[in-house]
N, C-alpha and C positions, 0 to 999 in steps of 0.2 A: 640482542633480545628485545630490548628496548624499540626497536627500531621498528622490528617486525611488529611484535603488538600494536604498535600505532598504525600499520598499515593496514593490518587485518582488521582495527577499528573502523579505520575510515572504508574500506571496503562493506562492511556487513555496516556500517552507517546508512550506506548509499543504498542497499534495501529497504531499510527501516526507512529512510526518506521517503523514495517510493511508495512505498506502503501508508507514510502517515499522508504524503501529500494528497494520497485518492480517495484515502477517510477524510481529508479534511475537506476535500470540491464537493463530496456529498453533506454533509454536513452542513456546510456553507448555507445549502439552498431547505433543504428540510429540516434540519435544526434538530436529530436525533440520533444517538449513535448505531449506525448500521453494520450490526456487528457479523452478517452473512457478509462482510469486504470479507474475512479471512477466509471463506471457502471459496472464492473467488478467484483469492490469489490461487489457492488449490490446485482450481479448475483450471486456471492458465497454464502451470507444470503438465497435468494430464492434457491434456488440447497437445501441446508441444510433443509430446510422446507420441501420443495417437498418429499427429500428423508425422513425424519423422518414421518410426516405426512400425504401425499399420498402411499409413497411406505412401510411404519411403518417398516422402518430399523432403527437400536438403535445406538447411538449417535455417536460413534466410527467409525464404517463402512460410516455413514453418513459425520462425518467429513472429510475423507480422499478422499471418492468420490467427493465428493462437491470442496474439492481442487484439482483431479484430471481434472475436467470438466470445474472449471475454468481455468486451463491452456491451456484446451482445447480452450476456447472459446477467449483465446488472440491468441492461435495460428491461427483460422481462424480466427481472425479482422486482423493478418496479410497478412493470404494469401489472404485473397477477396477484402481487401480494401488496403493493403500500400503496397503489393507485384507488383499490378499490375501500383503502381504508378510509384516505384522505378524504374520501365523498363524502362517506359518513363520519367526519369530525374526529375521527379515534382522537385518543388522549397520546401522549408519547410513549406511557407505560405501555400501550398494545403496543405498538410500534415496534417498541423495544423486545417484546414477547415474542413477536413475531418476527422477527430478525434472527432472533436464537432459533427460532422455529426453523426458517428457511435453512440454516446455518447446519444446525443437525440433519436437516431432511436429505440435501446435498450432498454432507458430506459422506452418509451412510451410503447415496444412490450410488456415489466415486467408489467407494467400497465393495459394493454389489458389483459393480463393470469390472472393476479391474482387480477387485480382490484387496485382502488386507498385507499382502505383501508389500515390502519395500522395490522399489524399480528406480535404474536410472537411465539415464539418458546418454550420460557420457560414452563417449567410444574411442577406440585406437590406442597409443599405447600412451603410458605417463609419460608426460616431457620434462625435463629441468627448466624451474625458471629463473627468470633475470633477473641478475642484481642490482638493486635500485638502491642510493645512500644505504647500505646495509643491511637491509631487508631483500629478501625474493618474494617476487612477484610474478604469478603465472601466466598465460595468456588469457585464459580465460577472467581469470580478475581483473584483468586490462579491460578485456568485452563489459565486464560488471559494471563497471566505473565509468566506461566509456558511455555507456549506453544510459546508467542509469543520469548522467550529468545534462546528455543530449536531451533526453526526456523532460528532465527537468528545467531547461532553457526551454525548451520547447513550449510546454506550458506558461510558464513567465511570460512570455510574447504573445503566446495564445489570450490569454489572462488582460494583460495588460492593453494590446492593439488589436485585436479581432475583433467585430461588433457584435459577435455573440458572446465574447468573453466577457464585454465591457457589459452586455444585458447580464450575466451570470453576475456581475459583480453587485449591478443593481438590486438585482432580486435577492442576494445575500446580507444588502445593506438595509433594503427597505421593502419588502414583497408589494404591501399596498399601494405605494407610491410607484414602483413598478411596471404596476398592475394598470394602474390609471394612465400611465400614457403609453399605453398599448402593449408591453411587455408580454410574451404569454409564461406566466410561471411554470405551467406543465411541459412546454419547450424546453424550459431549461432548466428544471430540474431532471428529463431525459437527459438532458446532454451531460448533464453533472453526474449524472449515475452511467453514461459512457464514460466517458474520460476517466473517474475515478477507478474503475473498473477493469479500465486498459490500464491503467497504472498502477493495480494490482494485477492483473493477471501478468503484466512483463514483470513484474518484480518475481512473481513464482516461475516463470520461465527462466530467467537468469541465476536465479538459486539454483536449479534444476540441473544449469550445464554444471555445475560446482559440485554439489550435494548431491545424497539419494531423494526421491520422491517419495511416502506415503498420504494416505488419506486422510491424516491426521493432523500434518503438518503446518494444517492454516491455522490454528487454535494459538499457536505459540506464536506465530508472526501477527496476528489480528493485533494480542497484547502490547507487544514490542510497539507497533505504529501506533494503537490509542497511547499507548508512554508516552513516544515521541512526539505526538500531538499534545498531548495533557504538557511537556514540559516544554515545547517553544508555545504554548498558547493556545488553545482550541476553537480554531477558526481563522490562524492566522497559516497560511502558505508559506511564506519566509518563515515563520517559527517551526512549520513540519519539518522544513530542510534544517535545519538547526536543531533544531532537537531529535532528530532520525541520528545526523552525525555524531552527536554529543554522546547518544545512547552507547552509540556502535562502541566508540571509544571512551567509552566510562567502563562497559561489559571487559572488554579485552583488557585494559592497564586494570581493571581489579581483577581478572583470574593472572594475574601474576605472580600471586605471592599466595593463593588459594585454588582448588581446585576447578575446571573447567566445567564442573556440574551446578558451579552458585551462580551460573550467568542470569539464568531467571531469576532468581534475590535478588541478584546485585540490581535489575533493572528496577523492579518494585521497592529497594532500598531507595535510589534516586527520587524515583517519583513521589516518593513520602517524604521526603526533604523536600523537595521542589515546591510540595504543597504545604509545606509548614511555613518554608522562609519566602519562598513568591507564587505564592496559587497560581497566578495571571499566567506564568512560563516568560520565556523569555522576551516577547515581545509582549505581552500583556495579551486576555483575550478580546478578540476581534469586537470593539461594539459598533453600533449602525453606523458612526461618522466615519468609520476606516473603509478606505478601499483598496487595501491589501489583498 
């Protein structure tokens, strides 16, 4: 029993990582929580469906598209709604307004297309899965982990040796310093609203092959990844992947001995401890001398 609950931790970790890691590249570079990531993620499970099911492309072609277009679609939530802000100086409280604005707008249009039904993806028949140290382990949870791990090296490399990663890092350290030897900050806050974006939108694609889909369902994962940001640190990349994990398997070893409906508690229990005994999270947060 034991066993399994820590697997099923680290598996639903490895989304909440995802998810915090693409709040955190946005973030990084605009400095406000952009809280339309969760319909985002959303919009990546529907993309997935649409292209498997209406346009019957097979699952592969369908995943990469589906993340292509979610990036797509953070990079216009930038340009239509936060580019035209930043002209005019908004404060972060609009920012912030307007994020829940885009966030509702969204998630109602998802509603309108496909309806408030639940839908899934999955197909063919149930399989038995594999026993791993005492736990089973499905195929699809293998895809989960597998992919959400690669993603997350991925970026690591991207991040740390790409020369646009290396400007993304500057521009998160120091905008104005940046700025002055040639940086373009609207370059690369696009790109930080890509990437973060595709890293939401695969995180709802891979819940997707697992789980059913609703319109709904970004609301509760948005929470989950600001936790997991708020408790490895807000603004720190290593601390998203650390605290995504930590969540995953904090939620699962507490519905142990409680029922399976206190998972959201349980998360906002942690986070209020977290912020009582170490605000900063696990690696402290991110300030301009880091280039994490």
């Amino acid at each position: 029993m034991l066993e399994q609950l820590i697997l099923n931790g680290i598996i639903a970790g490895s989304i909440y990582a995802l998810i915090a890691i693409g709040f955190t590249v946005i973030y990084r570079t605009v400095k406000f929580f952009h809280f339309a990531h969760g319909v985002v993620y959303t919009a990546g499970a529907y993309f997935a469906y649409t292209l498997i099911f209406l346009l019957h492309l097979n699952f592969p072609l369908s995943f990469f598209l589906s993340i292509a277009l979610s990036a797509l679609l953070g990079i216009g939530i930038d340009r239509f709604v936060y580019y035209p802000l930043r002209r005019q100086n908004a404060s972060n409280m609009i920012f912030l307004l307007a994020s829940f604005g885009v966030f509702i707008f969204l998630q109602n249009l998802i509603q309108l297309i496909y309806g408030a039904q639940i839908l899934t993806i999955r197909t063919g028949p149930v399989r038995e899965g594999h026993h791993f140290l005492g736990a089973v382990i499905t195929d699809i949870q293998i895809l989960i982990l597998a992919v959400s791990i690669i993603l997350m090296i991925l970026l690591w490399l991207f991040i740390q040796k790409a020369k646009l990663g290396k400007a993304m890092r500057a521009v998160s350290d120091d905008p104005i310093a940046a700025n002055i030897v040639g940086i373009n900050p609207e370059k690369i806050i696009l790109t930080s609203f890509a990437i973060g974006s595709a890293l939401a939108g695969a995180a709802g694609i891979l819940i997707s092959f697992e789980t059913n889909i609703e319109p709904t369902m970004g609301f509760s994962a948005l929470l989950k990844g600001i936790i997991a940001s708020i408790i490895g640190g807000i603004g720190s990349i290593p601390g998203a992947v650390l605290g995504g994990f930590f969540l995953g398997l904090a939620e699962n070893l507490g519905i142990w001995k409680i029922s399976a409906g206190w998972k959201d508690c349980i998360a906002f229990v942690i986070l209020i401890i977290f912020l009582l005994i170490r605000p900063s999270g696990f690696l402290g947060t991110k300030t301009e001398k880091e280039t994490i």
